[in-house]
C-alpha positions as CSV (number, residue, x, y, z in Angstrom):
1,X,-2.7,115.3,60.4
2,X,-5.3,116.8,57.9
3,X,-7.2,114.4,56.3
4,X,-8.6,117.2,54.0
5,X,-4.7,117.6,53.1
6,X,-4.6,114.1,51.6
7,X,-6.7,115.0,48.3
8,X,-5.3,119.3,47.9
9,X,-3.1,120.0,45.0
10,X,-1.0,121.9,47.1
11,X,1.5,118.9,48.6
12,X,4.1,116.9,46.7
13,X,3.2,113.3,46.2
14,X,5.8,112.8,48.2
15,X,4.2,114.7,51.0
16,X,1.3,112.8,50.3
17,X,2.0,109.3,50.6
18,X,3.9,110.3,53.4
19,X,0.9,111.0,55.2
20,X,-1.3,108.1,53.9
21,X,1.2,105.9,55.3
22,X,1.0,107.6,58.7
23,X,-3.2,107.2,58.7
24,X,-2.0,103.0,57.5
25,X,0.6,102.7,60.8
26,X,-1.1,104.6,63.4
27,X,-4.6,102.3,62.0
28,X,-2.6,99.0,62.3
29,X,-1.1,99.8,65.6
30,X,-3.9,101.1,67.6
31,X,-7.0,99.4,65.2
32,X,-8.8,102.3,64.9
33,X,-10.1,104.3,61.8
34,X,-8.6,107.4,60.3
35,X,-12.2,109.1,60.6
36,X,-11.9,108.1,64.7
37,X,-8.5,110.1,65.0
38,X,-10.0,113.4,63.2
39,X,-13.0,112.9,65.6
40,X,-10.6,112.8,68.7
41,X,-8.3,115.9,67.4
42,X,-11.3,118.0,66.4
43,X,-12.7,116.9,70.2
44,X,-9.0,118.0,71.8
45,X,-8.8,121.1,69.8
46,X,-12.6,122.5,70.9
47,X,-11.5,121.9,74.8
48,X,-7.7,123.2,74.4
49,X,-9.2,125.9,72.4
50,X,-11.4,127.2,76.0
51,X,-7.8,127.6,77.5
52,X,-5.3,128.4,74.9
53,X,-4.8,129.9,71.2
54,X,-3.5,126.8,69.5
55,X,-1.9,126.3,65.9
56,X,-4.2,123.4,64.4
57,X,-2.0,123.1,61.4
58,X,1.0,122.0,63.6
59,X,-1.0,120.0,65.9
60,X,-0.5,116.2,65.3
61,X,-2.0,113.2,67.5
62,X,-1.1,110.2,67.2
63,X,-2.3,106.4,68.7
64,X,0.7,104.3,69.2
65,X,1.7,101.7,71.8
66,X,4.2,102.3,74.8
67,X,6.1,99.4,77.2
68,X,5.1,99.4,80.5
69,X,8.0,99.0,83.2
70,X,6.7,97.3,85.8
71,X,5.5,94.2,83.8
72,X,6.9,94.9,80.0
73,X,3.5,94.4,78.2
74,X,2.7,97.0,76.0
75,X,-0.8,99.5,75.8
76,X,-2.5,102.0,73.5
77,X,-1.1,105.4,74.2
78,X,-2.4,109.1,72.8
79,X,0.3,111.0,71.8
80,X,-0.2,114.8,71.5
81,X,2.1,117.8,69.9
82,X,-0.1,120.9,70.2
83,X,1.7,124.0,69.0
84,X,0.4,126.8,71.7
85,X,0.1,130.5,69.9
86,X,-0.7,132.0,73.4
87,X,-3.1,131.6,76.8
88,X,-5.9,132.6,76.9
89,X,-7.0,135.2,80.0
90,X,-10.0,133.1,81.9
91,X,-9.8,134.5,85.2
92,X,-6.5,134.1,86.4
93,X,-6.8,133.1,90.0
């Protein structure tokens, strides 16, 4: 999710609110700012980016919360699609 993306003239306003009501959801379930998600992505894509060739625009993180088994309560979890464009060659061992 871009937060730049929210203001361009590029997307529909349907595309738009689409995404503003992602940033509402994922605030309300894991009671954290937008701002603190694009500081955790930019974070995620600096160390990825050491390792592999990623495509930022398809990346998308997410907060959520996920049911435990064992005792049914339910916890914070990060939830992470990151498009790979390739590896990157560090010294295969």
């Amino acid at each position: 999710m871009d937060l730049f993306k929210l203001f361009g003239k590029n997307d529909s306003s349907k595309d738009i609110a689409k995404e503003r009501l992602k940033l509402v959801l994922i605030h309300d379930r894991a009671n954290v700012s937008p701002q603190f998600l694009e500081m955790i992505k930019s974070e995620i894509i600096g160390v990825i980016s050491d390792y592999m060739e990623i495509d930022e625009k398809g990346l998308e993180i997410t907060l959520t919360r996920t049911r435990r088994d064992y005792d049914n309560s339910t916890v914070p979890a990060l939830v992470a699609n990151i498009p790979i464009k390739r590896m990157k060659d560090n010294g295969k061992i």
